[in-house]
PAMARDREN-637437 format. One record per atom (N, C-alpha, C): residue number from 1; residue in three letters; atom name; x, y, z. Coordinates in Angstrom, 2 decimals, m for minus. Layout:
! PAMARDREN-637437
+-----+---------+-------+---------+---------+---------+
: num : residuo : atomo :      xx :      yy :      zz :
+-----+---------+-------+---------+---------+---------+
: NUM :     ALA :    CA :       X :       Y :       Z :
...
+-----+---------+-------+---------+---------+---------+
***
This chain:
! PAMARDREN-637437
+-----+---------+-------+---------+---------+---------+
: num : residuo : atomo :      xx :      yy :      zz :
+-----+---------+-------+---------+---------+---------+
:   1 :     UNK :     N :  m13.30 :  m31.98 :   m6.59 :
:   1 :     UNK :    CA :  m12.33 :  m31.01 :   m6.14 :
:   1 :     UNK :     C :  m12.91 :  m30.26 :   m4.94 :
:   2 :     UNK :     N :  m12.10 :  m30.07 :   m3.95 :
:   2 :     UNK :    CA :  m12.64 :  m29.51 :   m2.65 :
:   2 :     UNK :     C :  m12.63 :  m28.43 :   m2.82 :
:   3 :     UNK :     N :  m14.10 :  m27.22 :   m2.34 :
:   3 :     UNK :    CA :  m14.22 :  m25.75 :   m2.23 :
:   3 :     UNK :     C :  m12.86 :  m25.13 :   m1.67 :
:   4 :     UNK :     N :  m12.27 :  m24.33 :   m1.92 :
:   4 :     UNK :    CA :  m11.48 :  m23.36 :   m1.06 :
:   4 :     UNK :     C :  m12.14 :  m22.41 :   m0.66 :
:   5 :     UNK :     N :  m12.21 :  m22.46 :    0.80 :
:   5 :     UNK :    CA :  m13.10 :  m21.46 :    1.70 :
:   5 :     UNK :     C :  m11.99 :  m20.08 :    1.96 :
:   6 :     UNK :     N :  m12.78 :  m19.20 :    2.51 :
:   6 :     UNK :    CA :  m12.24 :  m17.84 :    2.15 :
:   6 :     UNK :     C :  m11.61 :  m17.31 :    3.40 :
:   7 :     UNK :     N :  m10.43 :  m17.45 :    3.63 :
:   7 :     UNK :    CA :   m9.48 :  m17.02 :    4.97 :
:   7 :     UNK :     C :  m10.47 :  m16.32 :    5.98 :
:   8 :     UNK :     N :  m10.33 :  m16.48 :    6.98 :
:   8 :     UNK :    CA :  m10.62 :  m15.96 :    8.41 :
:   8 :     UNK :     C :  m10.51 :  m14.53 :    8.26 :
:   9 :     UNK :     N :  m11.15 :  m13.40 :    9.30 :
:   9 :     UNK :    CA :  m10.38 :  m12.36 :    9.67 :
:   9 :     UNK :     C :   m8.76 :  m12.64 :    9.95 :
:  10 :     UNK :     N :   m9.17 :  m13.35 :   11.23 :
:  10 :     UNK :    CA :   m7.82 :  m13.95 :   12.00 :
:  10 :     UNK :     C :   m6.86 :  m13.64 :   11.23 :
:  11 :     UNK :     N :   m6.93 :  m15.29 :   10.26 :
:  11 :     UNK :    CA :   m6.26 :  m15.98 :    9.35 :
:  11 :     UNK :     C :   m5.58 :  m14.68 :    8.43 :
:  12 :     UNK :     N :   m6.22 :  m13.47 :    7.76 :
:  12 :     UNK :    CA :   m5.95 :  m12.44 :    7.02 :
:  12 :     UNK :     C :   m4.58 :  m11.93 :    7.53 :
:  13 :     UNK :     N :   m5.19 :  m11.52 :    8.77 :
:  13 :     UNK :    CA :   m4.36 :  m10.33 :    9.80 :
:  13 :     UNK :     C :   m2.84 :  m11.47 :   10.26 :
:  14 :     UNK :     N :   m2.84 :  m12.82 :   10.20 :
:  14 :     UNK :    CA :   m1.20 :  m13.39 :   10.20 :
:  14 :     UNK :     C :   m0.79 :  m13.38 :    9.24 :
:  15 :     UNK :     N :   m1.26 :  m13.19 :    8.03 :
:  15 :     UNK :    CA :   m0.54 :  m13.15 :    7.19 :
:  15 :     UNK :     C :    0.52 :  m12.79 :    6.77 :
:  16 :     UNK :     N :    1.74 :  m13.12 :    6.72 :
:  16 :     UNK :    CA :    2.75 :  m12.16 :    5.95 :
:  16 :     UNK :     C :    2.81 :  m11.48 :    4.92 :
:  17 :     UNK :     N :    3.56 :   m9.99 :    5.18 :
:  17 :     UNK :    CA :    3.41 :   m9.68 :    4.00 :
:  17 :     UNK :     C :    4.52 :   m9.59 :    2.80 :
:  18 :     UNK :     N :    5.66 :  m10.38 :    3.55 :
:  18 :     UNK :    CA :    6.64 :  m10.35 :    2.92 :
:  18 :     UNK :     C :    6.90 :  m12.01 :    2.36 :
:  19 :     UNK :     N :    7.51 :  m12.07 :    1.27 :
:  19 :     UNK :    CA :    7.94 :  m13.35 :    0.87 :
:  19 :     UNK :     C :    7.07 :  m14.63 :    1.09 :
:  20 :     UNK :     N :    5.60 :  m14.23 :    0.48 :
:  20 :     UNK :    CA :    3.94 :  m14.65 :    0.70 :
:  20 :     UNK :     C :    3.22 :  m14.53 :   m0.44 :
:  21 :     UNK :     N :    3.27 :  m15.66 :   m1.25 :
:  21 :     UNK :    CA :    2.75 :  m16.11 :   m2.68 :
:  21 :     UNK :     C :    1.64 :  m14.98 :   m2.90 :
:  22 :     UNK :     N :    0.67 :  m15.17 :   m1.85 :
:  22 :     UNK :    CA :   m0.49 :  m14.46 :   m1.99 :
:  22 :     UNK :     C :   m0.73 :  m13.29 :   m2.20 :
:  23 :     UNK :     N :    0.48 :  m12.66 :   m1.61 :
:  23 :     UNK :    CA :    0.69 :  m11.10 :   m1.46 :
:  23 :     UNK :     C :    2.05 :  m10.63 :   m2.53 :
:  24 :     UNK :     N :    1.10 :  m10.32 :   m4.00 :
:  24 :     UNK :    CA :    2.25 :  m10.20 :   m4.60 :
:  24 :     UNK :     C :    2.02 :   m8.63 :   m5.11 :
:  25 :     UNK :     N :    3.11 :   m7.94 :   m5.63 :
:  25 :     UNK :    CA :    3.20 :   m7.07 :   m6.74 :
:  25 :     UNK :     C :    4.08 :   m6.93 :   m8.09 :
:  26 :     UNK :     N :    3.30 :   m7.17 :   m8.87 :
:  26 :     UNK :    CA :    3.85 :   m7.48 :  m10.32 :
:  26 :     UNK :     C :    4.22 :   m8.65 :  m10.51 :
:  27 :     UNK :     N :    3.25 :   m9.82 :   m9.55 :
:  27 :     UNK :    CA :    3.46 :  m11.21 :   m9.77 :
:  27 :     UNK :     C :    4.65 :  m11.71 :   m9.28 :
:  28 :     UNK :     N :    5.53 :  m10.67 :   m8.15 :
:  28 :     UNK :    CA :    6.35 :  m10.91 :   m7.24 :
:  28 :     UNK :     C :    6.01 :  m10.59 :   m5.75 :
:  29 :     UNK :     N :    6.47 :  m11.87 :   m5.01 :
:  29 :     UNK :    CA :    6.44 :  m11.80 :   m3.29 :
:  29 :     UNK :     C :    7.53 :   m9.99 :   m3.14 :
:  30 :     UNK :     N :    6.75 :  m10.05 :   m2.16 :
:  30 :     UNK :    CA :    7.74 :   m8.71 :   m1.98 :
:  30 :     UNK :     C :    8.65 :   m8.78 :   m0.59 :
:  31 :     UNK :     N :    9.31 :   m8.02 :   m0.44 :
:  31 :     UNK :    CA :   10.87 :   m8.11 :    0.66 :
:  31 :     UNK :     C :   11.07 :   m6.45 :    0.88 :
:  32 :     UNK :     N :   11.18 :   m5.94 :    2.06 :
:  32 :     UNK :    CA :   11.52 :   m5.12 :    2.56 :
:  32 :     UNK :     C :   11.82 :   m4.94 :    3.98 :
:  33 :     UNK :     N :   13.29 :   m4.72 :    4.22 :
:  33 :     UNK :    CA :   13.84 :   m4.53 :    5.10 :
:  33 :     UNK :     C :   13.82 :   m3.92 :    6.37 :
:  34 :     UNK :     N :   13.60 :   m2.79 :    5.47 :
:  34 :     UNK :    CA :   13.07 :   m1.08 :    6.73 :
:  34 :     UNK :     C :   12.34 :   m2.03 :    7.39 :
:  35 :     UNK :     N :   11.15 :   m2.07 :    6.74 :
:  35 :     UNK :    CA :    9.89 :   m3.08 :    7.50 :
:  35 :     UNK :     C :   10.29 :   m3.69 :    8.49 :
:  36 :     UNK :     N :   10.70 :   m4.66 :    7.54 :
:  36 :     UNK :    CA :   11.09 :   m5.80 :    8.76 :
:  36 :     UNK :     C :   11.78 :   m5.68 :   10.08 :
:  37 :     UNK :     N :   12.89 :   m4.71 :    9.63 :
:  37 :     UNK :    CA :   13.52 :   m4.37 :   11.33 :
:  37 :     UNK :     C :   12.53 :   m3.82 :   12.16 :
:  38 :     UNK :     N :   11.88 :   m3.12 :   11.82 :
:  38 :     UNK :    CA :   10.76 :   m2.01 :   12.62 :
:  38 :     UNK :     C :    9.61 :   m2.50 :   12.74 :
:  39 :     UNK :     N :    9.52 :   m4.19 :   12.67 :
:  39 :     UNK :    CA :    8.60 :   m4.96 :   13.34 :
:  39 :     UNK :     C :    7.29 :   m5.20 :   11.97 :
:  40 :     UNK :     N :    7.43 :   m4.28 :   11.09 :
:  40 :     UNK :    CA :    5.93 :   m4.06 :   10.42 :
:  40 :     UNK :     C :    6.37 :   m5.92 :    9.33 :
:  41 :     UNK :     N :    5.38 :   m6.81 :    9.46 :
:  41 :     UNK :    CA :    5.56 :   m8.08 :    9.16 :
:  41 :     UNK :     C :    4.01 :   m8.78 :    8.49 :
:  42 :     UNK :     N :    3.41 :   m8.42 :    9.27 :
:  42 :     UNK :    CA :    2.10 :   m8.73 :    9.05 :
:  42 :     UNK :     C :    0.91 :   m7.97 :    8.67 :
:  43 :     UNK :     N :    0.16 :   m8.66 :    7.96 :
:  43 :     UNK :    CA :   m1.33 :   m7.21 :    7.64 :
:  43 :     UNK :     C :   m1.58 :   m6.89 :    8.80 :
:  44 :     UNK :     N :   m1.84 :   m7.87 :   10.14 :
:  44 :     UNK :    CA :   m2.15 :   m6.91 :   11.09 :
:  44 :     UNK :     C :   m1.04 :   m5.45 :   11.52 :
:  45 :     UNK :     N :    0.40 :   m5.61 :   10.99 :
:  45 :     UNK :    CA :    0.60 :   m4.49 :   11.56 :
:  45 :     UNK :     C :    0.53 :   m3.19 :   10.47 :
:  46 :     UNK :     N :    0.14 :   m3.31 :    9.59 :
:  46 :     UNK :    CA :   m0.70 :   m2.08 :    8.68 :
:  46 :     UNK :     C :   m2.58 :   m2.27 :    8.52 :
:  47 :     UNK :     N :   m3.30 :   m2.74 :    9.67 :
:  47 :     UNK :    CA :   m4.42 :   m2.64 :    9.50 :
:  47 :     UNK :     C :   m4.89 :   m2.48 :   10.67 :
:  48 :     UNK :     N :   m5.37 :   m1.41 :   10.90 :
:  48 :     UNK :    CA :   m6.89 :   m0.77 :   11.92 :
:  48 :     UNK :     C :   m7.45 :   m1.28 :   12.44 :
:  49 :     UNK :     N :   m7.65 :   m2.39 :   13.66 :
:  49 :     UNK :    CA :   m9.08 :   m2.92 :   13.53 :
:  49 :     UNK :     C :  m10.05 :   m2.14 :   14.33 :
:  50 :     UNK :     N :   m9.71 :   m1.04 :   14.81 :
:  50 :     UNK :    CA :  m11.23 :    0.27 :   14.77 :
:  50 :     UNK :     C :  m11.58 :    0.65 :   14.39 :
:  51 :     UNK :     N :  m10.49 :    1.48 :   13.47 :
:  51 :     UNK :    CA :  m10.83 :    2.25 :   12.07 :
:  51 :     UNK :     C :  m11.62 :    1.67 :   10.75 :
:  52 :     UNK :     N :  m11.01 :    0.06 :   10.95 :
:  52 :     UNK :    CA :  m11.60 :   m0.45 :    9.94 :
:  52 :     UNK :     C :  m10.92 :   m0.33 :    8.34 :
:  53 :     UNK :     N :   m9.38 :    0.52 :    8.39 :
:  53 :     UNK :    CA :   m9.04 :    0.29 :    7.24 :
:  53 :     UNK :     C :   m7.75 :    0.56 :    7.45 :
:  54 :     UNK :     N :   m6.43 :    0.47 :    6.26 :
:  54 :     UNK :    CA :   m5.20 :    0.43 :    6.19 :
:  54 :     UNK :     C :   m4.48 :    1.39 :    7.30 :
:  55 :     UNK :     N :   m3.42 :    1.56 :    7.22 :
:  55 :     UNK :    CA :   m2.80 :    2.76 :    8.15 :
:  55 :     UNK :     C :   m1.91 :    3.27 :    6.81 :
:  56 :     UNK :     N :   m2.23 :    4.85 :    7.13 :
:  56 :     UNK :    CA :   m1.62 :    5.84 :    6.35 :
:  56 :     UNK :     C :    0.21 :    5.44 :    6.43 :
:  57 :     UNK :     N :    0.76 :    6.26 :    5.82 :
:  57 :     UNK :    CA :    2.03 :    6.80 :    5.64 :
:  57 :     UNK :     C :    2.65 :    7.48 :    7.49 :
:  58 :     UNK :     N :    1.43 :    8.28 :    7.05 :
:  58 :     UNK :    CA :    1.99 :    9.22 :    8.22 :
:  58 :     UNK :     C :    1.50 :    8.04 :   10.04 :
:  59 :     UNK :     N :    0.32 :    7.68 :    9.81 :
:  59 :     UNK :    CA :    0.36 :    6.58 :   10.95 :
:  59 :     UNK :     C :    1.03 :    5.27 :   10.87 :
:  60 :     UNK :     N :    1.99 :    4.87 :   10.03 :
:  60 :     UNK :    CA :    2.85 :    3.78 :   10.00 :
:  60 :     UNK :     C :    4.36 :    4.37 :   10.94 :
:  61 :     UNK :     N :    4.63 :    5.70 :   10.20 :
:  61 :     UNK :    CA :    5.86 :    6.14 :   10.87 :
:  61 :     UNK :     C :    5.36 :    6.95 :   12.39 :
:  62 :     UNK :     N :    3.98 :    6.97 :   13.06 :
:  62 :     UNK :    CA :    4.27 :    7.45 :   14.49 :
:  62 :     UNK :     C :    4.37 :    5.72 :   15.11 :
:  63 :     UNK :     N :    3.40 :    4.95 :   14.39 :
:  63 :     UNK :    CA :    2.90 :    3.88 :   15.74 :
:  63 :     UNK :     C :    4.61 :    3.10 :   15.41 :
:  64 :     UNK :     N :    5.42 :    3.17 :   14.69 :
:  64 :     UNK :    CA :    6.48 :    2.46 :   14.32 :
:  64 :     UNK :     C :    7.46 :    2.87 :   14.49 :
:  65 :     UNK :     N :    7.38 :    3.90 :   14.46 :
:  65 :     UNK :    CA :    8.78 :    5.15 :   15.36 :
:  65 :     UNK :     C :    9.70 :    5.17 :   13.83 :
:  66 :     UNK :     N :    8.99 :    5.38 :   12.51 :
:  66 :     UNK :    CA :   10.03 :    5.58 :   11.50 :
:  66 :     UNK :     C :   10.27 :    7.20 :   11.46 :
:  67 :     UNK :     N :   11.50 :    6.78 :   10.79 :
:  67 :     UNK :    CA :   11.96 :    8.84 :   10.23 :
:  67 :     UNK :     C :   11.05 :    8.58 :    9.22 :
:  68 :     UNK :     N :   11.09 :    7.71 :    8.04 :
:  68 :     UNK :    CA :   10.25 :    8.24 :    6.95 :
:  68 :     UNK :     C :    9.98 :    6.96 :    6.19 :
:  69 :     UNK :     N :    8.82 :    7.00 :    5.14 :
:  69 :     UNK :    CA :    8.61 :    5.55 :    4.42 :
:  69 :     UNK :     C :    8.84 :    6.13 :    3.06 :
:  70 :     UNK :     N :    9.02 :    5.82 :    2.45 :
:  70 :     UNK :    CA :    9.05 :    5.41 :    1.03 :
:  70 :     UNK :     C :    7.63 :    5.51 :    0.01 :
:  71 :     UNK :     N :    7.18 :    6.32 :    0.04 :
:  71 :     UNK :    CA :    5.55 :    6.24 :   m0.78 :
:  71 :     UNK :     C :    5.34 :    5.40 :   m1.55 :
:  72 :     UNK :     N :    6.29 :    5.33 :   m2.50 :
:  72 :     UNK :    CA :    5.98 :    4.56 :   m3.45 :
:  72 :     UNK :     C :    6.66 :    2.48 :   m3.29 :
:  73 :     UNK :     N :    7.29 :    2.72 :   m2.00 :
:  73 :     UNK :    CA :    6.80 :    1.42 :   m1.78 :
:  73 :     UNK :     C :    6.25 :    1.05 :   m1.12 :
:  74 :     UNK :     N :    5.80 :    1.85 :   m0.42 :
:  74 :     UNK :    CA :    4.20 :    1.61 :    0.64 :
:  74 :     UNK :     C :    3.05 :    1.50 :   m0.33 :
:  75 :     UNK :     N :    2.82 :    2.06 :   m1.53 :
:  75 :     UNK :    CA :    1.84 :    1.92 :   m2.18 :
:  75 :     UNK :     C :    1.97 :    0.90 :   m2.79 :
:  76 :     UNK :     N :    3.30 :    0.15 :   m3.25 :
:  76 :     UNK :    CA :    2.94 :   m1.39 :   m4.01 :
:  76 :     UNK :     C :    2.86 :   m2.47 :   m2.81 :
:  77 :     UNK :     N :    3.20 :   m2.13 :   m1.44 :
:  77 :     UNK :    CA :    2.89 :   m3.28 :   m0.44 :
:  77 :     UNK :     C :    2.04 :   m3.42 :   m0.08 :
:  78 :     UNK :     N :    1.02 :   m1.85 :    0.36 :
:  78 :     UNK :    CA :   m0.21 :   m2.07 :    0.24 :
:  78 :     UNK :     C :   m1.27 :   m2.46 :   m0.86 :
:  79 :     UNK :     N :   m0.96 :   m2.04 :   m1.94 :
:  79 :     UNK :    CA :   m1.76 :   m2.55 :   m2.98 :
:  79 :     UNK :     C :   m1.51 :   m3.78 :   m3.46 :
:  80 :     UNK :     N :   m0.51 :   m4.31 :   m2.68 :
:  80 :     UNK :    CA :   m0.07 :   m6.32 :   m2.78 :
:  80 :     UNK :     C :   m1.25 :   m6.51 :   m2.17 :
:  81 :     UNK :     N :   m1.69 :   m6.49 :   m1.05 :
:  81 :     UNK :    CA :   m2.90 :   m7.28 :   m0.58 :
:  81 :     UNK :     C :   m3.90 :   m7.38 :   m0.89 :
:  82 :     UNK :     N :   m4.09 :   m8.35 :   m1.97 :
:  82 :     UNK :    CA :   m5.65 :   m8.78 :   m2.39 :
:  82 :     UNK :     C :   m6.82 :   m8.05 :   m1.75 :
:  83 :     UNK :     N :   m7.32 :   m7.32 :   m2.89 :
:  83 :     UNK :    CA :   m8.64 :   m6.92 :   m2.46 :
:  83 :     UNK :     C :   m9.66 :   m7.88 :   m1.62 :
:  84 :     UNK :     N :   m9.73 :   m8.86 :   m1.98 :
:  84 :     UNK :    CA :  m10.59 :   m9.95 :   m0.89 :
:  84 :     UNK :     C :  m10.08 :  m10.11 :    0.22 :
:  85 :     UNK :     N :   m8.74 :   m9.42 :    0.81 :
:  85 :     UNK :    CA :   m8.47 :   m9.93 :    1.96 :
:  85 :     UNK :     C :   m8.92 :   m8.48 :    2.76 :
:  86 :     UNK :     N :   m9.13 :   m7.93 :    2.02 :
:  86 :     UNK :    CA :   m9.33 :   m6.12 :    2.74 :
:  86 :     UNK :     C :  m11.08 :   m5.77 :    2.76 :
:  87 :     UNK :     N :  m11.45 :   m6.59 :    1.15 :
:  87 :     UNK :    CA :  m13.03 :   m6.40 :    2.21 :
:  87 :     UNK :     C :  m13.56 :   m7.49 :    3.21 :
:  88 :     UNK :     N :  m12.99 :   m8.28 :    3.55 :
:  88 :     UNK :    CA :  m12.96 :   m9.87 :    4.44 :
:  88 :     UNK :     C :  m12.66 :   m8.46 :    5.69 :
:  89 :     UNK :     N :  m11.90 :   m8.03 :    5.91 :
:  89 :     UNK :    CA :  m11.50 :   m7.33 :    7.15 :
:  89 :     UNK :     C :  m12.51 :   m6.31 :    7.44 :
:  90 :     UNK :     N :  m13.56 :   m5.55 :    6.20 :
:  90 :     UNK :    CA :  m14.04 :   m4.53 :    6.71 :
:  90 :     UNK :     C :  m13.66 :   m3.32 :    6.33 :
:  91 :     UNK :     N :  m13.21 :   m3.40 :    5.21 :
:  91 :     UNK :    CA :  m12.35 :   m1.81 :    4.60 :
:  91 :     UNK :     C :  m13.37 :   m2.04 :    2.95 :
:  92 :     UNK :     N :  m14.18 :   m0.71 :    3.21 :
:  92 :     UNK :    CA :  m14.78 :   m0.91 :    1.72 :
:  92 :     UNK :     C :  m14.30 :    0.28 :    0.92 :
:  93 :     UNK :     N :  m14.34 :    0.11 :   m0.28 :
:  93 :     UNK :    CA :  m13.16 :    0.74 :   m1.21 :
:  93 :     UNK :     C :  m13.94 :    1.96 :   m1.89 :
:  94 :     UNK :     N :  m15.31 :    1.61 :   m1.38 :
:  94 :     UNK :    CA :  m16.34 :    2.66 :   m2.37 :
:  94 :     UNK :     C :  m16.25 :    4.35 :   m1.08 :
:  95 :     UNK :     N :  m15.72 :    3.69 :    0.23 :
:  95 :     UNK :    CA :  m15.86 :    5.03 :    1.38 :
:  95 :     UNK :     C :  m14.73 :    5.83 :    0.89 :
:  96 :     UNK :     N :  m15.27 :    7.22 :    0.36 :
:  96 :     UNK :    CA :  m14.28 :    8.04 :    0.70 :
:  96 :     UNK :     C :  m13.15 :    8.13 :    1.91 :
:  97 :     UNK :     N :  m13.25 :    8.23 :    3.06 :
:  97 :     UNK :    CA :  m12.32 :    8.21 :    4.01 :
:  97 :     UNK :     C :  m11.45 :    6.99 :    4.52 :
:  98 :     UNK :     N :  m11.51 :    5.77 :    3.11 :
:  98 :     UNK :    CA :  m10.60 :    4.89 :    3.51 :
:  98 :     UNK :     C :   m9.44 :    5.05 :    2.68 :
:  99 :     UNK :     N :   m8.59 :    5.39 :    2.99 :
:  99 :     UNK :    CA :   m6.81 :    5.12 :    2.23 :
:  99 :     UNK :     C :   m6.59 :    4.10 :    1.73 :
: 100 :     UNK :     N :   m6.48 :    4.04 :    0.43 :
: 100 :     UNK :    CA :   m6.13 :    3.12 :   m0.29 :
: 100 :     UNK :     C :   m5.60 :    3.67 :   m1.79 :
: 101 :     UNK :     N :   m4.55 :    3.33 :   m2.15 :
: 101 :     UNK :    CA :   m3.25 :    4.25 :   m2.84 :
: 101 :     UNK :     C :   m3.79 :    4.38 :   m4.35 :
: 102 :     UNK :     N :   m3.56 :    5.45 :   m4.64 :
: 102 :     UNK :    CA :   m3.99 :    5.71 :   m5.81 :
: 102 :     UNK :     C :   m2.51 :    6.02 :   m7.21 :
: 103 :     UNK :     N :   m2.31 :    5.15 :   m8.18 :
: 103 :     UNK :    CA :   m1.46 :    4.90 :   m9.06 :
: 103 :     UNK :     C :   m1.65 :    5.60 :  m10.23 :
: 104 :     UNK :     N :   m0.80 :    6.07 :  m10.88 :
: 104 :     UNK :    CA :   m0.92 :    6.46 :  m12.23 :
: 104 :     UNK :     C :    0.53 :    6.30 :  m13.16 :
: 105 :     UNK :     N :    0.32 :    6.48 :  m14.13 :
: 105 :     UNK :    CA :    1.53 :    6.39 :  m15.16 :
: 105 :     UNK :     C :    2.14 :    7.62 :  m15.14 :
: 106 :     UNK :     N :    3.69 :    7.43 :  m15.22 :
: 106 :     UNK :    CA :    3.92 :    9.25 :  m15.98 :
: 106 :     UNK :     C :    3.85 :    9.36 :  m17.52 :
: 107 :     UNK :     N :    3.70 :    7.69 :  m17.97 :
: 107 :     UNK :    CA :    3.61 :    7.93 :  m19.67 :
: 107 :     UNK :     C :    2.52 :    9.23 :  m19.89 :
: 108 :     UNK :     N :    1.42 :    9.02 :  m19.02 :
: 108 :     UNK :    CA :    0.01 :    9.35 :  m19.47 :
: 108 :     UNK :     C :    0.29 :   11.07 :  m19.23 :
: 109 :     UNK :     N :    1.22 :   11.64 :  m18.64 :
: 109 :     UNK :    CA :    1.51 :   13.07 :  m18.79 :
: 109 :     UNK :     C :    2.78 :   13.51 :  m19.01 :
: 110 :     UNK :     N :    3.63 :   12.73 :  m19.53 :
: 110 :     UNK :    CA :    5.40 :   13.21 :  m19.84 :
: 110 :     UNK :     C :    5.15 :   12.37 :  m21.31 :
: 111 :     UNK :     N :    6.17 :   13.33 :  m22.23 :
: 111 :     UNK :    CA :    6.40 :   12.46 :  m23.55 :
: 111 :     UNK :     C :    7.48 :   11.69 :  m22.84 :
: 112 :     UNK :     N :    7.32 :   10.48 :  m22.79 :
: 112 :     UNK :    CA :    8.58 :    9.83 :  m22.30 :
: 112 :     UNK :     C :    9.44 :    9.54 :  m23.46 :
: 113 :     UNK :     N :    9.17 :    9.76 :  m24.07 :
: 113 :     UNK :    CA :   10.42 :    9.32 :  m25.45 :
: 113 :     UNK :     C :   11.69 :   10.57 :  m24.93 :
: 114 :     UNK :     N :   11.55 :   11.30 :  m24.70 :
: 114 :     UNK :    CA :   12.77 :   12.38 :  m24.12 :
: 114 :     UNK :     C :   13.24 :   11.74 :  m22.74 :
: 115 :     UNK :     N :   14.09 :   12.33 :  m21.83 :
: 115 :     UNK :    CA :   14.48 :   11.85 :  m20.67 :
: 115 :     UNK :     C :   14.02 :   13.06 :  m19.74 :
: 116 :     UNK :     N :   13.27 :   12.86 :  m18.53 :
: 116 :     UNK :    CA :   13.23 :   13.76 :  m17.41 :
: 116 :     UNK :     C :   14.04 :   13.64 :  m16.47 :
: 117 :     UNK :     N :   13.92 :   15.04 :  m16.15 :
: 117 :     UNK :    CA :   15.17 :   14.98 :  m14.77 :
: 117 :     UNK :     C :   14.25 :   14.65 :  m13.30 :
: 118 :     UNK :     N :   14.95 :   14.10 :  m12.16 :
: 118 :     UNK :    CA :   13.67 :   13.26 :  m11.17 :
: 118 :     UNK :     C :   13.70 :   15.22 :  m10.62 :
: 119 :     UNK :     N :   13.77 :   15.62 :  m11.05 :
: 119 :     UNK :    CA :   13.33 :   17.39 :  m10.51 :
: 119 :     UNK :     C :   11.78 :   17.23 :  m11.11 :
: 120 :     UNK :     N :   11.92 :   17.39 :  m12.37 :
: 120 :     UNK :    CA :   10.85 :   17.85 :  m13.23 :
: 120 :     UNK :     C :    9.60 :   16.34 :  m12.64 :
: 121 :     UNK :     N :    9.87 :   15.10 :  m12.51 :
: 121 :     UNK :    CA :    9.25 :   14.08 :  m12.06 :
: 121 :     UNK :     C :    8.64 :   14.60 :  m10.53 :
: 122 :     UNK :     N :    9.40 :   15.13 :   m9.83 :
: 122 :     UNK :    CA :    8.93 :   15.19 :   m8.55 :
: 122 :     UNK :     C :    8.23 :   16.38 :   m8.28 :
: 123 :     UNK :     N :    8.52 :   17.44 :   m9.28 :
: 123 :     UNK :    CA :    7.67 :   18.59 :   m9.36 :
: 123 :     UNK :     C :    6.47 :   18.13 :   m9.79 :
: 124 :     UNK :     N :    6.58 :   17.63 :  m10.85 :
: 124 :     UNK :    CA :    5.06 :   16.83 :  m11.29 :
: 124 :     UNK :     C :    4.21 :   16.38 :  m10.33 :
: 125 :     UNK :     N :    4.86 :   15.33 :   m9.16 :
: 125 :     UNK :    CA :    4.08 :   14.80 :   m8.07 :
: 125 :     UNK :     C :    3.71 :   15.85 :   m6.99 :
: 126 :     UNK :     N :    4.76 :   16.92 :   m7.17 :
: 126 :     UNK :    CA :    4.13 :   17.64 :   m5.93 :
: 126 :     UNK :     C :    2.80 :   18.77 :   m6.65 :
: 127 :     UNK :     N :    2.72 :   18.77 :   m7.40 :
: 127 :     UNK :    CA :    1.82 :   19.52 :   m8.64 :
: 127 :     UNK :     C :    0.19 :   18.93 :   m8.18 :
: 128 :     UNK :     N :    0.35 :   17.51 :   m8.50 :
: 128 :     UNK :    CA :   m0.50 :   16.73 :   m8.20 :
: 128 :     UNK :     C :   m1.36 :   15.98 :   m7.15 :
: 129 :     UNK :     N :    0.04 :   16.14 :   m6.18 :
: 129 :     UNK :    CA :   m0.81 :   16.10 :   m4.72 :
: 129 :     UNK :     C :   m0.85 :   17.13 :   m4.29 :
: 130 :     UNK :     N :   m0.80 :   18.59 :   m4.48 :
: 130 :     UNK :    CA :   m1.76 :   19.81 :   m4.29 :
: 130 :     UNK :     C :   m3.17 :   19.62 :   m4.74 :
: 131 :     UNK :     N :   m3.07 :   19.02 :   m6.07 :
: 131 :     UNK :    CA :   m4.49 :   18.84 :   m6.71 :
: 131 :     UNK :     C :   m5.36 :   17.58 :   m6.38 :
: 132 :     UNK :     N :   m5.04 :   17.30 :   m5.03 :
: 132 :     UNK :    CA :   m5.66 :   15.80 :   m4.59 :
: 132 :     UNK :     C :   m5.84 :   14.65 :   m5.97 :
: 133 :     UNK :     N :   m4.92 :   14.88 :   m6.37 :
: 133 :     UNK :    CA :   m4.82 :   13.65 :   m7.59 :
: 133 :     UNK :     C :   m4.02 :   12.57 :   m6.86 :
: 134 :     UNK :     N :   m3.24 :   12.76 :   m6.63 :
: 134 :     UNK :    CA :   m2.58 :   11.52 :   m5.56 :
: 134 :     UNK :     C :   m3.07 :   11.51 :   m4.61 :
: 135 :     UNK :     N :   m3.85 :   10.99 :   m3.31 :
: 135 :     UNK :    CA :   m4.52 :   10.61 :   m2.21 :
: 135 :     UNK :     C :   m3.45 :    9.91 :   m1.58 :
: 136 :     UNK :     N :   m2.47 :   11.05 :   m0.56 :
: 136 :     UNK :    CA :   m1.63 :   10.60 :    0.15 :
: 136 :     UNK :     C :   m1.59 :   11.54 :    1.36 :
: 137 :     UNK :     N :   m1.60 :   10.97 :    2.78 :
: 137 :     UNK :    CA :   m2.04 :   11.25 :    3.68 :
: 137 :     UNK :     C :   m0.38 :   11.88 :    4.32 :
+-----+---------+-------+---------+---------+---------+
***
């Protein structure tokens, strides 16, 4: 059986990130539109190569000219891309000052057996990214 050798920089940065076996979340290719009209297609156009790591929220919508992204699907598109393809590029996960999305449950702080209102949900998040518990730029 022949080795499978480990993608290029290059090779990384064409990647698609849409409708791309490799790049899945929850064991699904992912599809997004916004994106796509507004050019963002490829890891290279959410990856640094000075900085050396992802592009924030807030630097996706200047270099892209968006009104606004979606957090929480910026965090499952970015966190689609295989960790091996992000330290292959030069983004190490142990540096504090690299962005890379941080997830949690609301099981783990709402009795979810009741129903919340997305008030009380979003108060929660804004609760939390005061308290740098969410790492969102």
């Amino acid at each position: 059986m022949p080795r499978k050798e480990n993608p290029s920089k290059q090779q990384i940065l064409a990647q698609l990130l849409f409708c791309n076996p490799q790049i899945q979340y929850n064991n699904s290719s992912l599809y997004n539109l916004q994106w796509i009209r507004h050019g963002i297609l490829k890891i290279k156009d959410v990856y640094n190569l000075q900085t050396r790591r992802v592009l924030t929220p807030r630097e996706l919508k200047q270099k892209y000219y968006l009104h606004w992204i979606n957090e929480v699907e910026y965090r499952q598109i970015i966190s689609a891309i295989p960790d091996s393809f992000i330290q292959t590029l030069g983004e190490y996960k142990e540096d504090q000052r690299v962005y890379r999305p941080t997830t949690f449950h609301l099981d783990e702080y709402f009795d979810t057996s009741g129903k919340k209102t997305a008030k009380e949900i979003y108060m929660f998040s804004l609760e939390k990214r005061e308290n740098n518990f969410l790492k969102i730029n």
